[in-house]
N, C-alpha and C positions, 0 to 999 in steps of 0.2 A: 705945205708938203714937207718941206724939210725940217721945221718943228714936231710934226706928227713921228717923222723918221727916227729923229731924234731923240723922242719918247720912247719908244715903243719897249714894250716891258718882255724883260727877259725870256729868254725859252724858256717852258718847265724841263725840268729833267725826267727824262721817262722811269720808269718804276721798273720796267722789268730788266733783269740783271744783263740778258743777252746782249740790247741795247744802251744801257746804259753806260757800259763801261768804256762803248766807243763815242761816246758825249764827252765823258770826262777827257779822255784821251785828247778830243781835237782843245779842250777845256784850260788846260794844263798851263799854258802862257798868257795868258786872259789878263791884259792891267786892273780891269773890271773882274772879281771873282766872284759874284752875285750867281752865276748860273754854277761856276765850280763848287760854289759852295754848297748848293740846293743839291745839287748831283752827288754830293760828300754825304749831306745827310740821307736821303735816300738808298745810300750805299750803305751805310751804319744800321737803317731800318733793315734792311734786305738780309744782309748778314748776321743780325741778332736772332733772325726768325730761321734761318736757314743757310748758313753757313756750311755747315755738315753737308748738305748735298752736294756742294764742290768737291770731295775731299780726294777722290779720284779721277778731277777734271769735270768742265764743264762747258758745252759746246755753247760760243757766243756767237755774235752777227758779226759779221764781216766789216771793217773800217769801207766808211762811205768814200766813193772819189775826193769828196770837200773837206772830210777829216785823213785823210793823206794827203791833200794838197796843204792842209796845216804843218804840214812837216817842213817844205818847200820842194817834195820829190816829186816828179814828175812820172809817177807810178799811178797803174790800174788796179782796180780790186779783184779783175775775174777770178783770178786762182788762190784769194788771199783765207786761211781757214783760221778760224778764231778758236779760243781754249782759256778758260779759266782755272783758278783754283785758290781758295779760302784758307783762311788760318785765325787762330787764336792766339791771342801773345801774355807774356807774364809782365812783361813789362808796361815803359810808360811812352807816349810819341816820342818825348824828348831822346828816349833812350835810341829808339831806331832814327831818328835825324842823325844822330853822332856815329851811331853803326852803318849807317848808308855812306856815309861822307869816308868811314875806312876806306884805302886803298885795296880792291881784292884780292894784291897778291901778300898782303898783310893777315889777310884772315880767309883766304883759300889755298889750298893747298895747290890746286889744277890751275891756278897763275901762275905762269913762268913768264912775264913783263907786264907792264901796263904804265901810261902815262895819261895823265890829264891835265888837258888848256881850260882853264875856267874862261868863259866866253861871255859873260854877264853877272853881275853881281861877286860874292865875293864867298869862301867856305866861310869863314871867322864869321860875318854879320850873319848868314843862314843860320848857322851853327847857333848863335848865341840869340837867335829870332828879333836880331835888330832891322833886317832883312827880310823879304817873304820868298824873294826868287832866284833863281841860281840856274845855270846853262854851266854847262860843259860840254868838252869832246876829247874823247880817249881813243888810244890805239891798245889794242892786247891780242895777248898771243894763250890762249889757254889750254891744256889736256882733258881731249873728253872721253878719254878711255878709248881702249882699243887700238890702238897710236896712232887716232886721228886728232889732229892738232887744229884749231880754228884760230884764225888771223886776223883780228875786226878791227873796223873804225866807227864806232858809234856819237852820236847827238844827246846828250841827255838834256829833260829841262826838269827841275824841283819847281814842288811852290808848297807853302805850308800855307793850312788850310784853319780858316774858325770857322766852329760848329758849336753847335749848341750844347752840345755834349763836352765840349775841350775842343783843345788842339789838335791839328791832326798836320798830314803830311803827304804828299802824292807826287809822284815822278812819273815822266815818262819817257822813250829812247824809242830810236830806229836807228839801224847802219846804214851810215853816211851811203856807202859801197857795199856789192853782196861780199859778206864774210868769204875767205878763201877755207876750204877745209880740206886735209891732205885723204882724202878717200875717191874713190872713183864709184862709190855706192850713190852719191845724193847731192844736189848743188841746190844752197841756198840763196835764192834770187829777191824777196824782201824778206826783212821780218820788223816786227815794232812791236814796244813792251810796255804795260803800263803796271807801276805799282802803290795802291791804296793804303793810309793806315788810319784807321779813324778808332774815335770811340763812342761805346753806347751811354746808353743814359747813368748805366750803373760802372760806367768809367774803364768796364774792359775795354781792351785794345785788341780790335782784328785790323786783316789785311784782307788783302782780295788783289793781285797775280792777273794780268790777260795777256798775251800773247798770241799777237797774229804772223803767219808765215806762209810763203810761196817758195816752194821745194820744184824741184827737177829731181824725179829719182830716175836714176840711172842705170840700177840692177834692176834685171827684169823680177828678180822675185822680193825684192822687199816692196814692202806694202807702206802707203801711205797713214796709213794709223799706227807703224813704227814710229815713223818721224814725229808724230805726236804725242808717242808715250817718249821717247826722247826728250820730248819738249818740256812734258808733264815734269820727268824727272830732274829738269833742270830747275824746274820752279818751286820743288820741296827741297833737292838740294839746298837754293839758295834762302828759302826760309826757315830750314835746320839751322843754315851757317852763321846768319841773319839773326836766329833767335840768341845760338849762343855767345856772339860776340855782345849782342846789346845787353843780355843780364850777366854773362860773366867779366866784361868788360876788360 
């Protein structure tokens, strides 16, 4: 029995993007990257055919109990709503590994603090792919317009990824704590972020963005599909911001 266990041959990773992106997500720390990486290529497949469909958001599945208990949160999914969204890049993996690792209040403007405790491995060996895995945890204080201010403590973990196509690179984060935000419109009670960069066979570089969150709104008239084009527009902001620190360096 316990040799059979001990065999037992990796999950596949599902095909359709909904699902998939919450595979990768629970994926992400894996000392064994055999399923991360099959889930990598799959996401490279999915994205060379159909990328474009994201471009305006794309409604995903909801993180399982067992891939939020990969976090170590002690959180449920009922109210958790998932969203995507796709890109194309000019550059190369290498270039976004070295633009990820920027401090954001280096190359965003809407950071007004930020620190980070490297919590396993090291930036310098990630950086220079002597390394594959990297943790952290940061505090920031960021401006999201309108002079609401958000206060976070987030988890991040990296891991750079081989595929067959090249190298590639996947992160992903949750708030330790729910963010504090200075409004009385909305309170956000989870949220957790995953972000993809792979390449296809003819060597471009996409990404693929998912984002799940559980809001409390608290004005009787905003709508919950605000909070999600909110969300939406945080995930182009930061792959505008994203693109042009990694080509313009």
């Amino acid at each position: 029995m316990f040799w059979l266990l001990a065999c037992q041959a990796p999950t596949p990773a599902p095909a359709r993007l909904e699902s998939l992106l919450g595979f990768l997500f629970e994926r992400v720390p894996d000392d064994d990257t055999t399923e991360l990486d099959d889930g990598a290529a799959k996401l490279a497949d999915w994205m060379s055919e159909r990328v474009e469909e994201t471009s305006e958001g794309y409604a995903i599945d909801t993180l399982t109990p067992d891939q939020i208990a990969s976090t170590e949160l002690d959180q449920d999914n009922e109210d958790l709503v998932g969203v995507s969204l796709g890109f194309e890049h000019a550059g190369t993996t290498q270039d976004y590994v070295e633009a990820l690792l920027v401090p954001p209040t280096e190359r965003r403007d809407n950071f007004t603090s930020y620190t980070r405790e490297v919590t396993a491995g090291s930036e310098a060996c990630f950086t220079d792919g002597s390394c594959d895995y990297l943790a952290t945890e940061t505090w920031s204080t960021k401006e999201l317009g309108l002079g609401v201010v958000e206060t976070s403590h987030m988890r991040l973990q990296y891991r750079r990824l081989d595929t067959a196509n090249g190298p590639g690179v996947i992160y992903r984060a949750w708030a330790a704590e729910p963010p504090e935000w200075t409004t009385d419109l909305l309170a956000i009670e989870q949220s957790y972020f995953l972000w993809g960069f792979v390449p296809d066979a003819g060597g471009t570089v996409r990404s693929m963005q998912a984002g799940w969150v559980e809001a409390t709104i608290l004005a009787a008239d905003l709508d919950y599909d605000v909070v999600l084009q909110l969300w939406i527009n945080g995930m182009v902001s930061s792959a505008e911001d994203m693109e042009a620190w990694a080509i313009g360096g």
